[in-house]
C-alpha positions as CSV (number, residue, x, y, z in Angstrom):
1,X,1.2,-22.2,21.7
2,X,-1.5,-20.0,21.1
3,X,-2.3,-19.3,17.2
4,X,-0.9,-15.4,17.3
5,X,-1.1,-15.1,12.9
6,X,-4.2,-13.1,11.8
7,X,-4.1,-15.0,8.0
8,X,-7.0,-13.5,7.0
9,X,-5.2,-9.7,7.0
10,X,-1.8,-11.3,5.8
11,X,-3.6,-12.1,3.3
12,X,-5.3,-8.8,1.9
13,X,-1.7,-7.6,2.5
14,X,-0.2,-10.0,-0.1
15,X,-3.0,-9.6,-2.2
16,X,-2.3,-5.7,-2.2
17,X,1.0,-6.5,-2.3
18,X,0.8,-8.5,-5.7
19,X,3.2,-6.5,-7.7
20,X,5.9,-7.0,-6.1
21,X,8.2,-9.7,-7.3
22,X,8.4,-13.2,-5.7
23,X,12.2,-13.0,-6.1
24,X,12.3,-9.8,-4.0
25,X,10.2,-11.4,-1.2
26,X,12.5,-14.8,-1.2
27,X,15.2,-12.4,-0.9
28,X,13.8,-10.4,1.6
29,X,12.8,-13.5,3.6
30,X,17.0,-14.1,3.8
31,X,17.4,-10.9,5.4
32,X,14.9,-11.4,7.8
33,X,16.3,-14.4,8.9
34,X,19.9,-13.2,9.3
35,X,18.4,-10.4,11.6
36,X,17.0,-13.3,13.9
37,X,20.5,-14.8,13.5
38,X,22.0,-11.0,14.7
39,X,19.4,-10.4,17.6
40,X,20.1,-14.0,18.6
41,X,23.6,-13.8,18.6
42,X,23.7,-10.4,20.6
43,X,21.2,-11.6,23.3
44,X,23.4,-15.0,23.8
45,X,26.7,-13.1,24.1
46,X,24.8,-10.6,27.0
47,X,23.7,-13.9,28.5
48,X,26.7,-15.5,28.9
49,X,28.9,-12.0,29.8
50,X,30.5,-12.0,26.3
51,X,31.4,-9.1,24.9
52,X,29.3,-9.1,21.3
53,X,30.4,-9.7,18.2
54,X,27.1,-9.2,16.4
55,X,26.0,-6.1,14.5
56,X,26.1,-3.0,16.1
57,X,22.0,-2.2,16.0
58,X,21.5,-5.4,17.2
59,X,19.8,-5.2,20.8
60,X,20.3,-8.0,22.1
61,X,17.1,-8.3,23.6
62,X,14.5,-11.8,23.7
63,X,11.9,-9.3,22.3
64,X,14.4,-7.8,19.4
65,X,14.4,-12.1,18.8
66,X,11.0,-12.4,19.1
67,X,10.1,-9.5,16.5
68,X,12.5,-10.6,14.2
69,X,11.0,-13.9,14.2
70,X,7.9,-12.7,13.7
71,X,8.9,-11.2,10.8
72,X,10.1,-13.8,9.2
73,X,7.0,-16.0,9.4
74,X,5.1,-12.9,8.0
75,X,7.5,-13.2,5.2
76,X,7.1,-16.7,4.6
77,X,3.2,-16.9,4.6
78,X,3.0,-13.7,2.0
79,X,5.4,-16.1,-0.1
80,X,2.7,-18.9,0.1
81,X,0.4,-16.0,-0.5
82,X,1.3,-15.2,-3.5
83,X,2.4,-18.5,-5.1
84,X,-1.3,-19.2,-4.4
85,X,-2.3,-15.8,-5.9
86,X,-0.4,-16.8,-8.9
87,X,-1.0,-20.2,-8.6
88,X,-4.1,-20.9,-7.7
89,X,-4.3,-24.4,-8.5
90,X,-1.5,-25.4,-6.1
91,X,-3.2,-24.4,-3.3
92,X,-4.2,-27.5,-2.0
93,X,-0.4,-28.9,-2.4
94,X,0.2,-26.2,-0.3
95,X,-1.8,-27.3,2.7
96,X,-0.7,-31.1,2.1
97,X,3.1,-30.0,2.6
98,X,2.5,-28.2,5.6
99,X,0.8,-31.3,7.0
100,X,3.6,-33.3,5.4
101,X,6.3,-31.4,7.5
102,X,4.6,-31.0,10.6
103,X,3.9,-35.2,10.4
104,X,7.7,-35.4,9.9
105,X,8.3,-33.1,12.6
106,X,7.0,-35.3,14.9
């Protein structure tokens, strides 16, 4: 898969984004994943002729998955972004435990 992140503007994003809590981003990183859970849900049940029990915005489309997704991994990198704002010393743990969990993905 091609790399499709632009971390360089994610990061002035979270950089201008620095007053905002870290608990509000964790938290908003939940609902972001439970609309990829909704969008998932709805595009499965059209799939497979079901009538859908999934929130009624949902679209049930692969591309209302798709941006959902993407939002979440937008979330999750301006977490990392800002731990390493705050914490700047931590930033090469960071990078060790991304290469840690993709090893054990393996």
């Amino acid at each position: 898969m091609k790399n499709f992140i632009d971390y360089e503007k994610l990061q002035r994003l979270s950089e201008a984004d620095k007053d905002v809590p870290l608990y509000k981003k964790v938290m908003k990183l939940q609902e972001e994943a439970g609309e990829v859970a909704q969008e998932f849900l709805a595009w499965d049940d059209k799939q497979n002729g079901i009538k859908t029990n999934s929130s009624k915005s949902a679209q049930g489309t692969i591309e209302a998955v798709i941006e959902e997704t993407c939002d979440v991994i937008n979330v999750a990198i301006d977490i990392l972004n800002a731990l390493e704002i705050d914490y700047p010393e931590l930033s090469g743990y960071i990078e060790r435990r991304f290469q840690e969990k993709l090893d054990k993905w393996k």
